[in-house]
C-alpha positions in Angstrom: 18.5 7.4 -46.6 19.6 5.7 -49.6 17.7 2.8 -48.3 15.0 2.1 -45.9 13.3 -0.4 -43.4 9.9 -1.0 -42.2 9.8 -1.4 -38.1 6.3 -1.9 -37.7 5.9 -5.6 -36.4 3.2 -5.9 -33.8 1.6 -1.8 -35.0 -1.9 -2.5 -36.6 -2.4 -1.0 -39.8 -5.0 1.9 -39.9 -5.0 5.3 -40.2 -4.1 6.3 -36.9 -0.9 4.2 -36.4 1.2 6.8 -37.8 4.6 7.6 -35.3 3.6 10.8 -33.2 6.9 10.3 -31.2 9.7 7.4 -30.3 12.1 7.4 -27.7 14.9 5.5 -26.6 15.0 4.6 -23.2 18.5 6.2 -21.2 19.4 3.5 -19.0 19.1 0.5 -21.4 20.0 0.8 -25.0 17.5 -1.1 -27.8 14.3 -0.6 -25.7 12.4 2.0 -27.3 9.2 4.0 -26.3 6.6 4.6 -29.5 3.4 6.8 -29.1 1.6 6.6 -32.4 -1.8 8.7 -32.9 -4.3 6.8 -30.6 -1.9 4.1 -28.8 1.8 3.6 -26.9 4.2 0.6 -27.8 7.4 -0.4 -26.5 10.0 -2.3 -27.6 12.7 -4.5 -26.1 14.9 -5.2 -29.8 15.4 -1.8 -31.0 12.6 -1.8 -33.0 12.2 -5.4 -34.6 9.1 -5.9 -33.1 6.4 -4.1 -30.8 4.3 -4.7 -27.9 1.1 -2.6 -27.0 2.4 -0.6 -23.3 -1.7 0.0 -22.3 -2.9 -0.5 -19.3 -5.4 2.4 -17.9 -3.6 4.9 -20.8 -6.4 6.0 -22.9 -6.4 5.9 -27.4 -5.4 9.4 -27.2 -2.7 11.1 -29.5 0.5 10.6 -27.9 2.1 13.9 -29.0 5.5 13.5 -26.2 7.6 10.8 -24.9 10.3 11.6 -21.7 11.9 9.1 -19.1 12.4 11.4 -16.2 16.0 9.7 -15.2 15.9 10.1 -11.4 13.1 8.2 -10.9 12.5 6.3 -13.7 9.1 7.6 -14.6 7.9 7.9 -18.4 5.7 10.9 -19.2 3.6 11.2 -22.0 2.1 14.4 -23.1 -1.1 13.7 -25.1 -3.4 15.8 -27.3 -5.0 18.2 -25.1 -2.4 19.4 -22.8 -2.6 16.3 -20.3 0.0 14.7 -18.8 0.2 10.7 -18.0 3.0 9.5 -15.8 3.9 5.8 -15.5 5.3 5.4 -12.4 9.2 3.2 -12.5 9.8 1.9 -15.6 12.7 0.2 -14.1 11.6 -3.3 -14.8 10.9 -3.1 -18.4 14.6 -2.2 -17.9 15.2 -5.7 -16.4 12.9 -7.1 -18.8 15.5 -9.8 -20.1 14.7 -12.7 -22.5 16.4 -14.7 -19.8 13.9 -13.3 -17.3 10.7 -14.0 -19.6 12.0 -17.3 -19.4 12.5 -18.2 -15.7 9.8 -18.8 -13.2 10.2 -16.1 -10.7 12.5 -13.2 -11.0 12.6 -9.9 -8.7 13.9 -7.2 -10.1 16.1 -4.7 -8.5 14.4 -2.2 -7.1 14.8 1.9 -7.3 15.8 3.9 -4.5 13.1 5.0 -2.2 12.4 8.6 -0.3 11.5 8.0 3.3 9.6 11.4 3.7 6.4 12.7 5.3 3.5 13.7 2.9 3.2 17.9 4.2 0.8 18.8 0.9 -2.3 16.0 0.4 -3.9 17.3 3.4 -3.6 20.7 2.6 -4.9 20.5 -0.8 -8.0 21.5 -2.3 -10.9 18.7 -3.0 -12.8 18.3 -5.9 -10.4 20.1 -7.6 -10.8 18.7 -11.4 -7.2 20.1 -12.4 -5.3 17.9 -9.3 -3.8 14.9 -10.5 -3.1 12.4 -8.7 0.5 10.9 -7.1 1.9 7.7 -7.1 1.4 5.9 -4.4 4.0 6.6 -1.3 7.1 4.5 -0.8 8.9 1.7 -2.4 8.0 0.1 -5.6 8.7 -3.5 -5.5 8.5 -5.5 -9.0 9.1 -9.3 -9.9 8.0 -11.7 -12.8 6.2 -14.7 -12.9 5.9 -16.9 -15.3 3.1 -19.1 -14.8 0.5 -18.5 -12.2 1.7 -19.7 -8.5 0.0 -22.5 -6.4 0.1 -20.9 -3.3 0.1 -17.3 -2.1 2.6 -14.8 -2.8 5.1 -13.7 0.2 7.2 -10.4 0.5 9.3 -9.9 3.4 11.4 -7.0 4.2 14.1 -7.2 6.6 16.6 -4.0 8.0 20.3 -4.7 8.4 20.2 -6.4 11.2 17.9 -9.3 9.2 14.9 -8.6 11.2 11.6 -8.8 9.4 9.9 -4.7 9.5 7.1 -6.3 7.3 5.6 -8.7 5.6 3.4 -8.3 2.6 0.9 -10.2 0.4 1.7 -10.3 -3.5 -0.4 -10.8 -6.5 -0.2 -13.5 -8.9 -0.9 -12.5 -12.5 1.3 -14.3 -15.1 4.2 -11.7 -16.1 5.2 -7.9 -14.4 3.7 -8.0 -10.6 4.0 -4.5 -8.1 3.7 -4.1 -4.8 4.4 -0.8 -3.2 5.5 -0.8 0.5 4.9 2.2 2.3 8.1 2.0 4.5 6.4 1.7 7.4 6.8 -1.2 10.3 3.9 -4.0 11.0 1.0 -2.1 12.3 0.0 -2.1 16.4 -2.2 -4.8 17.7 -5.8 -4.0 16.1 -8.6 -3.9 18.2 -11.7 -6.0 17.5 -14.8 -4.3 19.6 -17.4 -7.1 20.0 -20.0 -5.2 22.0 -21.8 -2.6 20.7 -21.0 1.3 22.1 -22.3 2.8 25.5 -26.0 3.9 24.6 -25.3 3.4 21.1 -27.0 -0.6 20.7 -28.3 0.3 17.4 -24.4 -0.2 16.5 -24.4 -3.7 14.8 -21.1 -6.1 14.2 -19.7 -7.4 11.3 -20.7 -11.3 10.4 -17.8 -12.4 12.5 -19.2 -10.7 15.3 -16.9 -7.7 15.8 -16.3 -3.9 14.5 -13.2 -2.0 13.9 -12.0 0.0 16.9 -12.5 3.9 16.0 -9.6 5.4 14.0 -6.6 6.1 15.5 -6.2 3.0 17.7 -3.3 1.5 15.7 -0.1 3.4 14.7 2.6 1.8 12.4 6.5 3.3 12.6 8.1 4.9 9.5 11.3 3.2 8.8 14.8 4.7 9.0 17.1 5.3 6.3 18.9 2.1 5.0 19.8 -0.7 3.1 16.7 -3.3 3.0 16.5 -6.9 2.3 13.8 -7.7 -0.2 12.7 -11.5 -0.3 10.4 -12.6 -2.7 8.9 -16.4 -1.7 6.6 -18.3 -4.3 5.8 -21.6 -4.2 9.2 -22.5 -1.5 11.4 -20.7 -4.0 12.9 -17.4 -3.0 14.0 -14.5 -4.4 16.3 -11.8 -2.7 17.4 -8.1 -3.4 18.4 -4.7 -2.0 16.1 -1.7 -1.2 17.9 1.1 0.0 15.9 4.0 1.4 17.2 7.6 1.0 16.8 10.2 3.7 14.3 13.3 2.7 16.9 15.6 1.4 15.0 18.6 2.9 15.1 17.1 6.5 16.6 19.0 8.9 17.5 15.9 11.3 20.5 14.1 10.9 20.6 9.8 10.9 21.2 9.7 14.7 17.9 11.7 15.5 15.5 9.6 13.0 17.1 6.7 15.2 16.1 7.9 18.2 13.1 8.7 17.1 12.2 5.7 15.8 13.0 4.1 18.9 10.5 6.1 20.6 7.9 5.5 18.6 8.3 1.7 18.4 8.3 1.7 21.6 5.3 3.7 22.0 4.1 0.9 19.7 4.8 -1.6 21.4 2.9 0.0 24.6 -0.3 0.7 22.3 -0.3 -2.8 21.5 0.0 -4.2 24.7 -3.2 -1.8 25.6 -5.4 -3.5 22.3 -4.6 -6.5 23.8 -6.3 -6.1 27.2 -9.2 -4.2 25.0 -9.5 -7.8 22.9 -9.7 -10.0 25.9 -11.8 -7.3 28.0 -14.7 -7.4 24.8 -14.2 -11.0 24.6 -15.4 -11.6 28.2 -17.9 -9.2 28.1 -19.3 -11.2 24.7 -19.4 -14.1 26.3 -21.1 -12.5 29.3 -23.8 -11.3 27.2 -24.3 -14.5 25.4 -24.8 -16.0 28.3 -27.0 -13.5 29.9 -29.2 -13.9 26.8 -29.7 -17.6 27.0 -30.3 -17.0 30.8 -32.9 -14.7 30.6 -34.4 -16.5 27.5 -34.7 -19.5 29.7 -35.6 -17.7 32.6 -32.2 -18.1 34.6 -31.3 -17.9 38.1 -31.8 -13.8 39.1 -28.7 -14.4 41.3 -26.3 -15.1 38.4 -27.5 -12.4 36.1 -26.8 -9.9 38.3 -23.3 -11.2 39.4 -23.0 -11.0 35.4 -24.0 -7.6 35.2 -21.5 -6.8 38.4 -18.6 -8.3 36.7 -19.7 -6.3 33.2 -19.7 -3.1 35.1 -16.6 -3.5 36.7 -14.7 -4.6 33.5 -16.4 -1.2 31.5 -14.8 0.5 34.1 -11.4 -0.7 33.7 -11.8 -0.7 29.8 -13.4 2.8 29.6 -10.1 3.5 30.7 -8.0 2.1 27.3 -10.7 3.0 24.6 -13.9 5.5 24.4 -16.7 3.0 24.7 -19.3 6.0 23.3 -17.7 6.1 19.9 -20.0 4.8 17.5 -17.5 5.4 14.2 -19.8 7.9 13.0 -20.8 12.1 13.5 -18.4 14.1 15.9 -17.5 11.3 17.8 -13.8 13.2 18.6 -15.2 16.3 19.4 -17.9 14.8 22.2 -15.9 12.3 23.7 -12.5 12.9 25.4 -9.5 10.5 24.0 -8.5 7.5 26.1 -4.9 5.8 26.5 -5.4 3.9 22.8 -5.8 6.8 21.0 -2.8 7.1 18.5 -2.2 10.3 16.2 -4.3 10.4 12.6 -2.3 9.2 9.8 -4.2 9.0 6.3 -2.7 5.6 4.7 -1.4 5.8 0.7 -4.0 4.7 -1.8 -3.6 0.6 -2.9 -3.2 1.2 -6.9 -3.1 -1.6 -9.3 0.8 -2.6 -10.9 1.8 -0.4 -13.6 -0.6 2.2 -13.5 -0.6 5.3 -15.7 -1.6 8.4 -13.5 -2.8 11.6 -15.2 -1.8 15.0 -14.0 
């Protein structure tokens, strides 16, 4: 203590920059954590200079700092007794100069849980003490450093190098996240472009076609495994491993997930194959309205209306079948009408969050 040195580049002066609490990060030495009275910082040069760490956090006290180690989270206990969680701080761990100077980097990412979510639906509403979880799956990070010309491009491929899913990136200058819910590419959607049974009040969408009632579409959750990550911007790409843990209280081993993941994508597959005859089933029936209307607007032939009217019958019959053509999307649709062939379990889907979010609990 004989002598002393100021660490405060990049801290406004005022009376509430004062150090509440400063923590060193475990996994990579020199990057430091500061909450001060009303703000959080971080540091990436042990302290020789300081960058505001914001996003949603609020100016509140920031009273204690904690990395939770397994999964990279930092907590922050604030004045009041709340609690704000960052979810994976792992890439301002693999915040490099070197990185801050290159166009695209993707960072490595941490392991993910492949689980099923038992609680959320069990869970009271409203309830203004909940807080609220991350978002499920696999946090995937990379840097840009200028904004792209084209659209972003994540794929994720298993072991064997075949593509599970492709997703869409954003494309703000700097940190970027995407979280991937570990689940395959989605069933065939179904595009309804006739209005219900007795239900013509229902109107389509501007494109001339409404989402198929929920539950029409499944996706599969992946196995456990090792995961390709690549990263494509602008031609260039970027690749890394995801692996994805097994659900440490599951009481089925590798070889039953495998099976039944097979089942399921082919059950999948099967669903998809039924949207597909749904789609080209509406889209004859549109175009056998459309042409009805311009017939009777004009006064058509009686003869070829009512072949039209024939032909619509018989293809409601076969497509009453796939899909319930009396839901409207809204009331007790599932409780009046019986379920037809696509008609998949519920699944609720994670909440989209914006990168780097600070979730209070």
């Amino acid at each position: 203590g004989e002598t002393w040195t100021k660490i405060i580049a990049g801290i406004p002066a005022g009376p509430l920059s004062f150090a509440r609490n400063i923590r060193e990060d475990p996994v990579r030495p020199g990057l430091l954590y500061l909450g001060t009275e009303n703000a959080l910082y971080v540091s990436f040069d042990d302290g020789d200079s300081w960058l505001p760490l914001r996003n949603n956090l609020p100016p509140a006290p920031m009273y204690w700092l904690q990395v939770q180690e397994h999964f990279n989270d930092l907590v922050i206990g604030t004045y009041g007794r709340g609690f704000w969680i960052m979810d994976d701080v792992t890439p301002l761990q693999q915040l490099t100069d070197e990185v801050m100077a290159s166009d695209v980097h993707l960072f490595e990412p941490r392991d993910a849980y492949r689980f099923h979510n038992v609680e959320s639906p069990m869970t009271m509403s409203g309830d203004p003490s909940d807080g609220e979880n991350p978002p499920y799956g696999a946090s995937i990070n990379y840097w840009l450093g200028s904004a792209p010309e084209g659209d972003i491009e994540l794929r994720i491929s298993d072991g064997a190098g075949d593509t599970v899913r492709t997703l869409d990136g954003s494309k703000d200058v700097g940190i970027n996240r995407v979280w991937c819910n570990l689940r395959t590419e989605p069933s065939t959607e179904i595009k309804l472009r006739t209005a219900p049974l007795y239900a013509e009040w229902v109107e389509l969408n501007d494109d001339r076609w409404r989402p198929a009632p929920r539950g029409t579409s499944i996706s599969v959750l992946s196995p456990p495994g090792v995961y390709t990550v690549t990263l494509v911007v602008d031609g260039v790409e970027a690749t890394t491993q995801l692996s994805v843990l097994r659900d440490p209280h599951s009481e089925g081993s590798l070889d039953d997930i495998r099976t039944q993941t097979a089942m399921l994508t082919e059950l999948r597959d099967e669903l998809s194959e039924a949207a597909e005859m749904v789609n080209q089933i509406e889209w004859i029936r549109r175009q056998l309205y459309d042409t009805r209307a311009v017939l009777e607007e004009q006064s058509g032939d009686a003869e070829i209306l009512a072949a039209a009217e024939e032909l619509d019958q018989g293809l409601i019959e076969i497509e009453e079948t796939l899909i319930q053509l009396r839901s409207t999307g809204t009331g007790q649709d599932y409780v009046r009408w019986p379920a037809r062939l696509a008609r998949s379990q519920y699944r609720t889907s994670p909440r989209p969050t914006s990168p780097g979010r600070c979730t209070r609990s």
